[in-house]
Kinemage of the C-alpha trace (Angstrom):
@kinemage 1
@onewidth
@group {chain A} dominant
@subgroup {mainchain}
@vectorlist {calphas} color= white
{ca unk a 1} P -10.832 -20.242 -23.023
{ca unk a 2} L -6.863 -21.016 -22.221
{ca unk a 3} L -6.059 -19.696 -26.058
{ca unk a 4} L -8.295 -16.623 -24.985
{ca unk a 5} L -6.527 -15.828 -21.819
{ca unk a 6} L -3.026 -15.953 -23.952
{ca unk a 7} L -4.377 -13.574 -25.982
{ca unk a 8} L -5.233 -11.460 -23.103
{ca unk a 9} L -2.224 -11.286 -22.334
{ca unk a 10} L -0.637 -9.575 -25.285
{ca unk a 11} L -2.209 -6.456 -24.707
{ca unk a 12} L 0.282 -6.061 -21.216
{ca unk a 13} L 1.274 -2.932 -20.395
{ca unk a 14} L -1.006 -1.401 -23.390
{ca unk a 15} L -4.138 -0.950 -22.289
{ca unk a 16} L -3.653 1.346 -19.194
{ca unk a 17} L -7.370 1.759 -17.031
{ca unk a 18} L -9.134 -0.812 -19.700
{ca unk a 19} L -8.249 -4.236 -18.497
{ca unk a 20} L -6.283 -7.198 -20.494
{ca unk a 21} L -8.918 -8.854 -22.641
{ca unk a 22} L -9.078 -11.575 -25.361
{ca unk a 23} L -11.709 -13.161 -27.492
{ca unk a 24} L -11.601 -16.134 -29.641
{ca unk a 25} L -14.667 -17.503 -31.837
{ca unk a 26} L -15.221 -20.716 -32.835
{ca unk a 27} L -17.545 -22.662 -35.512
{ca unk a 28} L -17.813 -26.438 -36.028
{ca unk a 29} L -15.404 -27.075 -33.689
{ca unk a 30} L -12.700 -25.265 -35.666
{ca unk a 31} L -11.282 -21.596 -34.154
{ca unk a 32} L -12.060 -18.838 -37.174
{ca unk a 33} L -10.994 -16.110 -35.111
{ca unk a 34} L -9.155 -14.256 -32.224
{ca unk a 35} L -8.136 -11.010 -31.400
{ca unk a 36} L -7.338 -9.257 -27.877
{ca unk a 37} L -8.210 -5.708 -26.330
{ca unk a 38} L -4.938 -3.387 -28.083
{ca unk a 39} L -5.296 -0.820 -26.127
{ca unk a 40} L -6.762 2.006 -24.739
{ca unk a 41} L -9.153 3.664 -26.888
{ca unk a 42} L -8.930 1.086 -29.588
{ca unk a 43} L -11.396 -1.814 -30.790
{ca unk a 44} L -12.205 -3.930 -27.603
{ca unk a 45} L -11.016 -8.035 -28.025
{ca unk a 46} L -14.244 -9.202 -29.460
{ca unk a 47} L -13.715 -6.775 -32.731
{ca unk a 48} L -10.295 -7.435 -33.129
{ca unk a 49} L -11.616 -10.966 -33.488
{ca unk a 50} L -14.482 -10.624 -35.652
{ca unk a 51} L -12.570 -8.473 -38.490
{ca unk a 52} L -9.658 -11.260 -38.097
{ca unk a 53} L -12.093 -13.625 -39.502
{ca unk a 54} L -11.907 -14.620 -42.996
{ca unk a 55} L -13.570 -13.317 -45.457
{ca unk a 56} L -14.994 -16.182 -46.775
{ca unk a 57} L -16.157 -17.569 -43.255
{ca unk a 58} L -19.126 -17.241 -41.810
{ca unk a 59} L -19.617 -16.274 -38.068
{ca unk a 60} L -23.585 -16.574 -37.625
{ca unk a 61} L -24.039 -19.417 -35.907
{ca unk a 62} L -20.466 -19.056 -34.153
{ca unk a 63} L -19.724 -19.794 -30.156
{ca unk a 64} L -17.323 -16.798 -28.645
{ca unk a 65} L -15.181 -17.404 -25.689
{ca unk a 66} L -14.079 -14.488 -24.018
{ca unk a 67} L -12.345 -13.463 -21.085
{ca unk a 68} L -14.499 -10.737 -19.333
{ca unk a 69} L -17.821 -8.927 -20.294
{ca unk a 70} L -18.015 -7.737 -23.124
{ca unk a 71} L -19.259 -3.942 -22.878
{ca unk a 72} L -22.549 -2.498 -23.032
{ca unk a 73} L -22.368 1.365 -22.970
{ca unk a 74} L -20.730 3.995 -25.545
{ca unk a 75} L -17.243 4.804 -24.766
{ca unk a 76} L -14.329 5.331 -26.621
{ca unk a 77} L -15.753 2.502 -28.722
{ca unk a 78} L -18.768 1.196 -29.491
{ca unk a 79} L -20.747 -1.798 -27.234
{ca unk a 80} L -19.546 -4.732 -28.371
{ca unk a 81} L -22.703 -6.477 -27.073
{ca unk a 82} L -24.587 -4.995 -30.061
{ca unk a 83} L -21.800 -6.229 -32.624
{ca unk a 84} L -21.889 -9.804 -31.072
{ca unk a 85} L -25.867 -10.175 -31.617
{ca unk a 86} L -25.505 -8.254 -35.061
{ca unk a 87} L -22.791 -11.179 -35.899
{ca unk a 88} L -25.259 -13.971 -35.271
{ca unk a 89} L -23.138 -15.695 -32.161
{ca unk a 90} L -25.354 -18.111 -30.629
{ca unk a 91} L -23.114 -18.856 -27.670
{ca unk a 92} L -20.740 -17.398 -25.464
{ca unk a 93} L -18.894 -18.300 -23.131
{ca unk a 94} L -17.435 -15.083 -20.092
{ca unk a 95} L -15.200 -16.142 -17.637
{ca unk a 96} L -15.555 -12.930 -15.656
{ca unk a 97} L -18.470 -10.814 -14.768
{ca unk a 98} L -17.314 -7.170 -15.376
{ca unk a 99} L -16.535 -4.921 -11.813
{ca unk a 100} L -16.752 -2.095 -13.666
{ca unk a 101} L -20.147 -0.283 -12.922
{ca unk a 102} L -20.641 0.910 -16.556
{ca unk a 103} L -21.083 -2.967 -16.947
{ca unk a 104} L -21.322 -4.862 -14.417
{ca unk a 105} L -24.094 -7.616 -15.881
{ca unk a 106} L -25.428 -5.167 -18.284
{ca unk a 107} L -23.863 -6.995 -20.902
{ca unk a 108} L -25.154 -10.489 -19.778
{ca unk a 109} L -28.269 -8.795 -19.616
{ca unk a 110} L -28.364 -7.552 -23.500
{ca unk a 111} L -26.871 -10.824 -24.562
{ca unk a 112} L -29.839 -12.906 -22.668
{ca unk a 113} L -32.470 -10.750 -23.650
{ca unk a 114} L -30.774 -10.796 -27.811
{ca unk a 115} L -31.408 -14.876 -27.924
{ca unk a 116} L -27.465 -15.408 -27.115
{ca unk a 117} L -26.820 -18.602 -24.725
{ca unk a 118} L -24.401 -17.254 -21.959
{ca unk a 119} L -22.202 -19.356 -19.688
{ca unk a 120} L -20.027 -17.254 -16.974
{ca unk a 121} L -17.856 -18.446 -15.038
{ca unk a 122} L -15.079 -20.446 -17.156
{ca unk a 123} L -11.748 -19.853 -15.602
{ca unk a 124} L -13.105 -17.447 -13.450
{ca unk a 125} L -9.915 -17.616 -10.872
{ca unk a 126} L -7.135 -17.190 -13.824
{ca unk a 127} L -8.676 -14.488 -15.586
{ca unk a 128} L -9.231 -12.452 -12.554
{ca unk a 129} L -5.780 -12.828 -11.745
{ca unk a 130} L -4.925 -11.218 -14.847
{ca unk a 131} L -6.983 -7.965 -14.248
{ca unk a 132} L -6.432 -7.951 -10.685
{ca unk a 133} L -5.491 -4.243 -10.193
{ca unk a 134} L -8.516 -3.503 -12.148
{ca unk a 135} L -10.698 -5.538 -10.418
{ca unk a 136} L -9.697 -4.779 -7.238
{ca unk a 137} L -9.966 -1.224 -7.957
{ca unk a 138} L -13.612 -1.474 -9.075
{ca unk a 139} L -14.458 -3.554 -6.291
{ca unk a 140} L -12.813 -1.529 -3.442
{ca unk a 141} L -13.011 2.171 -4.852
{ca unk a 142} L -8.797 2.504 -4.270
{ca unk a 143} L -6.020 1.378 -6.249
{ca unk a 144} L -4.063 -2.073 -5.257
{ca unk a 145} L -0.919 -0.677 -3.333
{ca unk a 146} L 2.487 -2.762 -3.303
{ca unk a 147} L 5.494 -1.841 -1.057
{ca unk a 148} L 8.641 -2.526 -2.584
{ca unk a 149} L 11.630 -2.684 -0.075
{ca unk a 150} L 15.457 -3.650 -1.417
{ca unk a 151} L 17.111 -4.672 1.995
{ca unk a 152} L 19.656 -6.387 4.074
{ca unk a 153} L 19.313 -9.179 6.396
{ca unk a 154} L 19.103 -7.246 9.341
{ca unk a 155} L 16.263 -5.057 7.573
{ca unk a 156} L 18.472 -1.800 6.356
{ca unk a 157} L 17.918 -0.233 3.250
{ca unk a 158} L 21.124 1.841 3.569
{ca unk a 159} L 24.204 2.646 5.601
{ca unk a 160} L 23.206 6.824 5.891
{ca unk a 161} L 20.455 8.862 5.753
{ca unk a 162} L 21.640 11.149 3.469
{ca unk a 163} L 22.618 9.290 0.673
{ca unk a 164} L 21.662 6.662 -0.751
{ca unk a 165} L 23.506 2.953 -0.640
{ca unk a 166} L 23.047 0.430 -3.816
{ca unk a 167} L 22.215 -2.980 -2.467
{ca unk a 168} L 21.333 -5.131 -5.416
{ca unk a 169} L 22.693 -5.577 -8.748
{ca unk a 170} L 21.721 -5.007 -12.540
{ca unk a 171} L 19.626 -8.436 -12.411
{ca unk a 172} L 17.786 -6.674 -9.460
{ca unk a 173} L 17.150 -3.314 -11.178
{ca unk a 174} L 15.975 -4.799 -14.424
{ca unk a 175} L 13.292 -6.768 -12.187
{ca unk a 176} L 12.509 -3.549 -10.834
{ca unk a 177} L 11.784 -2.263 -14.034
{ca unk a 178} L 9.601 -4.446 -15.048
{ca unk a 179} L 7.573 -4.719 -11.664
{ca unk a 180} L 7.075 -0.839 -12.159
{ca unk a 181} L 5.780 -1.474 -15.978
{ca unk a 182} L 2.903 -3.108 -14.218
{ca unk a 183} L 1.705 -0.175 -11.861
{ca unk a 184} L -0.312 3.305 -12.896
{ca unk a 185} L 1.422 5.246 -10.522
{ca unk a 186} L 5.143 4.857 -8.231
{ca unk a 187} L 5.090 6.902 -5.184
{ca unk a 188} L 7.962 8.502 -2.948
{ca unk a 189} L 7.924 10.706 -0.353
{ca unk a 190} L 10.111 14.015 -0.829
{ca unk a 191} L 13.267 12.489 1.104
{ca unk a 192} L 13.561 10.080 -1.405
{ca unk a 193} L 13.820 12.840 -4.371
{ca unk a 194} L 16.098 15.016 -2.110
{ca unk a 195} L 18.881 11.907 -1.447
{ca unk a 196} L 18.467 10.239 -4.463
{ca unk a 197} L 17.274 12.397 -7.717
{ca unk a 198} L 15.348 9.239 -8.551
{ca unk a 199} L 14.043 8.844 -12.411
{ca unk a 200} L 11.632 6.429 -11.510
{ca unk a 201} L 11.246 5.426 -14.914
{ca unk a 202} L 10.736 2.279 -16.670
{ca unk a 203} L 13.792 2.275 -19.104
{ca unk a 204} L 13.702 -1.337 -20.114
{ca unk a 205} L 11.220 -0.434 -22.652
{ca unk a 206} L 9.264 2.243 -23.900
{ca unk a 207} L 5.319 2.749 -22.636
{ca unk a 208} L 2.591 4.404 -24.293
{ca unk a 209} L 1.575 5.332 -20.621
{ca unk a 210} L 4.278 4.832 -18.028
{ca unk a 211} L 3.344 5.519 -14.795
{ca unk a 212} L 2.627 8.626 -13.068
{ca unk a 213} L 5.290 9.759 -10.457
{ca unk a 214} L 3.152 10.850 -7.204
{ca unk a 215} L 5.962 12.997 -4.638
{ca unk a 216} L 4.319 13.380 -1.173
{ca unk a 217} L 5.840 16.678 -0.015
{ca unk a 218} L 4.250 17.847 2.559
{ca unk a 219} L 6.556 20.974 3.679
{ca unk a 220} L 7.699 21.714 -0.148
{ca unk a 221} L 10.933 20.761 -0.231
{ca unk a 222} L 11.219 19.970 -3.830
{ca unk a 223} L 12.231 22.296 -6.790
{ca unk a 224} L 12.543 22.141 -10.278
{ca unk a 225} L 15.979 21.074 -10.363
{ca unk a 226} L 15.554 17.466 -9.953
{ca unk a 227} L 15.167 14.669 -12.490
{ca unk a 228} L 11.317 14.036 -11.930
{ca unk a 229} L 10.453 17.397 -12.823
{ca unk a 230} L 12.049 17.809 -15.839
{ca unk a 231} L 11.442 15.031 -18.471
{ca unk a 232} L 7.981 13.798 -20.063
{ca unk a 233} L 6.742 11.393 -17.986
{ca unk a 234} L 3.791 12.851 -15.555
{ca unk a 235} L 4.901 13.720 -11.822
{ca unk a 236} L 1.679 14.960 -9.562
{ca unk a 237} L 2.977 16.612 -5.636
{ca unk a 238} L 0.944 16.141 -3.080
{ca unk a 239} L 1.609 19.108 -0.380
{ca unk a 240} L 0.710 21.095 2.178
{ca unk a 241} L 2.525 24.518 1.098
{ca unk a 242} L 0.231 26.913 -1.110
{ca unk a 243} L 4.015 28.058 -2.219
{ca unk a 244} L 4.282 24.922 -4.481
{ca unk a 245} L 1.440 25.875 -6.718
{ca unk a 246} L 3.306 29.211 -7.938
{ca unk a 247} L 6.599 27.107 -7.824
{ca unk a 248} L 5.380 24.879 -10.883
{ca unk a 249} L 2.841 26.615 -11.944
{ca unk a 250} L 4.631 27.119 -15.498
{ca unk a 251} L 6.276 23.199 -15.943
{ca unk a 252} L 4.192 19.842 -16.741
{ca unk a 253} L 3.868 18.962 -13.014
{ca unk a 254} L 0.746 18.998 -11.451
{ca unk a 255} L 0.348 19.949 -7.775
{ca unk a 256} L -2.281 19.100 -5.194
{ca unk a 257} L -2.290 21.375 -2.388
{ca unk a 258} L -4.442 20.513 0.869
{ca unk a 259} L -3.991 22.224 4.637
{ca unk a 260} L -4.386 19.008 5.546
{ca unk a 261} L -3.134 15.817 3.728
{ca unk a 262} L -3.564 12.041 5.791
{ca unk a 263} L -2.715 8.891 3.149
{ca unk a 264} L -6.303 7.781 3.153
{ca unk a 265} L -6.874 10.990 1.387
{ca unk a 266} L -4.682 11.033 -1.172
{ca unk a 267} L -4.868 7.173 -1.750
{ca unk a 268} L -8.814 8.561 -2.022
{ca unk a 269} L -7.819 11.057 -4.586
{ca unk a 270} L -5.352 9.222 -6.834
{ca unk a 271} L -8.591 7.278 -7.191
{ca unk a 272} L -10.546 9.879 -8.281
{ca unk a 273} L -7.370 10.387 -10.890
{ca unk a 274} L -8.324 6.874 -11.904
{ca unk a 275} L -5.289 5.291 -10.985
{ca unk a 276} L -5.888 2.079 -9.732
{ca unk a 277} L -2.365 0.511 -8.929
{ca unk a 278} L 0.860 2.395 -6.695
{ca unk a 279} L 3.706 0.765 -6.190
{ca unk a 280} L 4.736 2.531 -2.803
{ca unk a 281} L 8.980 2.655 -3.128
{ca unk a 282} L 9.921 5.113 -0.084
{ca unk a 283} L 11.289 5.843 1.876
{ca unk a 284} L 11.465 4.313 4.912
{ca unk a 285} L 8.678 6.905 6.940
{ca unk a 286} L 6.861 6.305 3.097
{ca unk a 287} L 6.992 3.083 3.754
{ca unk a 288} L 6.003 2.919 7.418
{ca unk a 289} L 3.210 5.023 7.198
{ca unk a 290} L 1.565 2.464 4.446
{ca unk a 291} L 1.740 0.254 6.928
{ca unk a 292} L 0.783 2.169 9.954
{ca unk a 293} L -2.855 3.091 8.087
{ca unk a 294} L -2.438 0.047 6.755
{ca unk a 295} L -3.518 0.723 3.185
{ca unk a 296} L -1.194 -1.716 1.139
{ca unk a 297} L -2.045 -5.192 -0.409
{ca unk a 298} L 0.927 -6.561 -1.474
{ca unk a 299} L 5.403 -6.435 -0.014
{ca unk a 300} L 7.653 -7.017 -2.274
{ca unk a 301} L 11.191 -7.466 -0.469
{ca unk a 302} L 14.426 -7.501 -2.535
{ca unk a 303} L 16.668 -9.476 0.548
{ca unk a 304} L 20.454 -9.692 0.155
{ca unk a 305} L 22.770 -12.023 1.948
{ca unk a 306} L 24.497 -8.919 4.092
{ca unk a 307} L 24.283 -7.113 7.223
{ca unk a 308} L 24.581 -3.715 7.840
{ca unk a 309} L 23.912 -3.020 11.462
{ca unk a 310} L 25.182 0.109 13.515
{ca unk a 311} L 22.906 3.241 12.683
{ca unk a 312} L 22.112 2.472 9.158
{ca unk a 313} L 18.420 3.158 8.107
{ca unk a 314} L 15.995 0.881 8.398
{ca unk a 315} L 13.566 -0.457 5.978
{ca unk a 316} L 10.323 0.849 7.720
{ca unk a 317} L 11.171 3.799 10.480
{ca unk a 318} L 8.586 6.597 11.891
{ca unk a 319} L 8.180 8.217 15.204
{ca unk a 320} L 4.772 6.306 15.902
{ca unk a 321} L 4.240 3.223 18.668
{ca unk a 322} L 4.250 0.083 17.292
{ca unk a 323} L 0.791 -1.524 19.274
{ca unk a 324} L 0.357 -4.921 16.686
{ca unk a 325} L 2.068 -7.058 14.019
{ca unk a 326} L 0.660 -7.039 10.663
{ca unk a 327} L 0.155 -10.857 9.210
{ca unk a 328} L 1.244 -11.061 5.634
{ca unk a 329} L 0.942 -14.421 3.662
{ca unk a 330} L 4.046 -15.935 1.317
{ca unk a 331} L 3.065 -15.896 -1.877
{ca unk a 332} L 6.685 -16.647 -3.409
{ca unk a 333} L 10.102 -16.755 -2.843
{ca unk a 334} L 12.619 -16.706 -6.111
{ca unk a 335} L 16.484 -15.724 -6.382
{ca unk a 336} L 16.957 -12.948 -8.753
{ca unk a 337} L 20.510 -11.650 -9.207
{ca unk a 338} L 22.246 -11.028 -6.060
{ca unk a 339} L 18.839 -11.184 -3.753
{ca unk a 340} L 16.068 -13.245 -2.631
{ca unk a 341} L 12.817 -11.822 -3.688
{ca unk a 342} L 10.154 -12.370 -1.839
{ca unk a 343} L 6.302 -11.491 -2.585
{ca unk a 344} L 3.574 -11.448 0.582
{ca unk a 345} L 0.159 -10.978 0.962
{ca unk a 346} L -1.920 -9.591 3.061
């Protein structure tokens, strides 16, 4: 099951809403075969491993580890479950139960009732680690939703509001850029684009799907002169003036217009999008008002060893009264470049 999980993980940053899987089939105590899930809309892991079997080998008989259910339904492909039993696998080992309703013990069921021997449960903990945006999202009906804060000591994210201050180095931004790899969607609030004319791009390497850029806007400050409008990657506005909708009505981005927008209901829609990871990165009232609701899972804090002080902006700054703390767990603390990341929990 270890040698399926690593192939799992090959298909990072491929396989966009489908999660990470891999498969690996073995006969007389010798593996013929392994394969992971290549992406969205291709074969699923199990295929990949059945046509990387030789020719000459024979897989009735075989036992299959894999690392989540294999499908049961039509999709973009086929159900595996039916290719398994056409195979002749006599045993199979899951190590997660699929969250995904469309599954979610079907294939167990189809396995069981085909004469297969199924064992779940087999590195459960690691190999929903691996899909844990996924899961999550299945499990809660809302994407996972990190905060990612670059700061000083003292908590400031820069030394004026109206422009913005670099904090941490190359090292820093490269990190950065691979954190965002991970996530379906980045999301800033309209201050942010206005200061900044922010990419928020992963340039480090090219993605079939990099992630969506979400602007909440609510008074329609934004135009078609920035840098987020005006490239390939997807940007969706969420706003409260109708104006917007004429505004872009002839460019790529898409707008959603409401009288009325709250975070719960655009976290609630960007669900209905299918996205089912943000990676919240301001600005500071952005930022706040995650935690105010409080909708996010995860902080990651990019710390460096300087102080700002006087009226420089903090990291998380709204009107509101503060009335409790929020508990967060340390889940690691690493150097990288010229700051101390450090990853909570809550």
């Amino acid at each position: 099951m270890k040698m399926a999980l690593t192939e799992a993980k090959k298909g990072r940053y491929l396989t966009y809403t489908n999660p990470m899987v891999g498969a690996v089939i073995v006969k007389e105590d010798r593996i013929i075969g392994s394969g992971h899930h290549l992406g969205f809309g291709y074969e699923h892991a199990e295929i990949n491993a059945f046509n990387n079997v030789s020719a000459q080998e024979s897989i009735s008989g075989a036992t299959m580890f894999v690392t989540l259910e294999p499908c049961s339904h039509f999709g973009k492909t086929p159900p595996c479950c039916r290719e398994i039993v056409r195979r002749g696998v006599k045993e199979i080992y899951i190590a997660q139960e699929d969250p995904n309703p469309l599954v979610a013990g079907h294939g167990i069921k189809y396995l069981k009732e085909h004469g297969v021997e199924v064992h779940v449960g087999a590195v459960e903990k690691t190999a929903r680690e691996l899909n844990e945006f996924y899961n999550f999202f299945y499990q809660n009906k809302r994407p996972f939703i990190t905060l990612k804060v670059a700061q000083t000591l003292d908590g400031r994210i820069s030394l004026a509001r109206s422009h913005r201050t670099y904090l941490t180095d190359e090292t820093v931004f490269e990190n950065v850029q691979r954190l965002r790899a991970d996530y379906q969607a980045i999301v800033v609030g309209s201050g942010t684009v206005l200061a900044d004319d922010p990419l928020l791009t992963v340039r480090s390497m090219k993605l079939k799907y990099p992630p969506v850029r979400v602007v909440l806007d609510r008074s329609g400050r934004t135009t078609s002169k920035y840098k987020i409008m005006n490239d390939d990657a997807a940007t969706w506005i969420f706003t409260e003036n109708e104006k917007m909708i004429a505004r872009f009505a002839t460019s790529s981005v898409k707008v959603f217009f409401k009288s009325k927008w709250t975070l719960k209901k655009i976290v609630q829609q960007l669900a209905q999008q299918g996205i089912q990871s943000l990676l919240v990165e301001g600005g500071a009232r952005i930022q706040d008002a995650f935690l105010d609701v409080p909708l996010m899972q995860q902080l990651i804090v990019y710390q460096i060893n300087q102080l700002a002080g006087g009226n420089s902006l903090s990291a998380f700054q709204s009107e509101r009264a503060a009335h409790s703390l929020l508990e967060l767990k340390l889940t690691e603390r690493k150097q990288v470049g010229n700051a101390l990341r450090i990853s909570l929990r809550r």
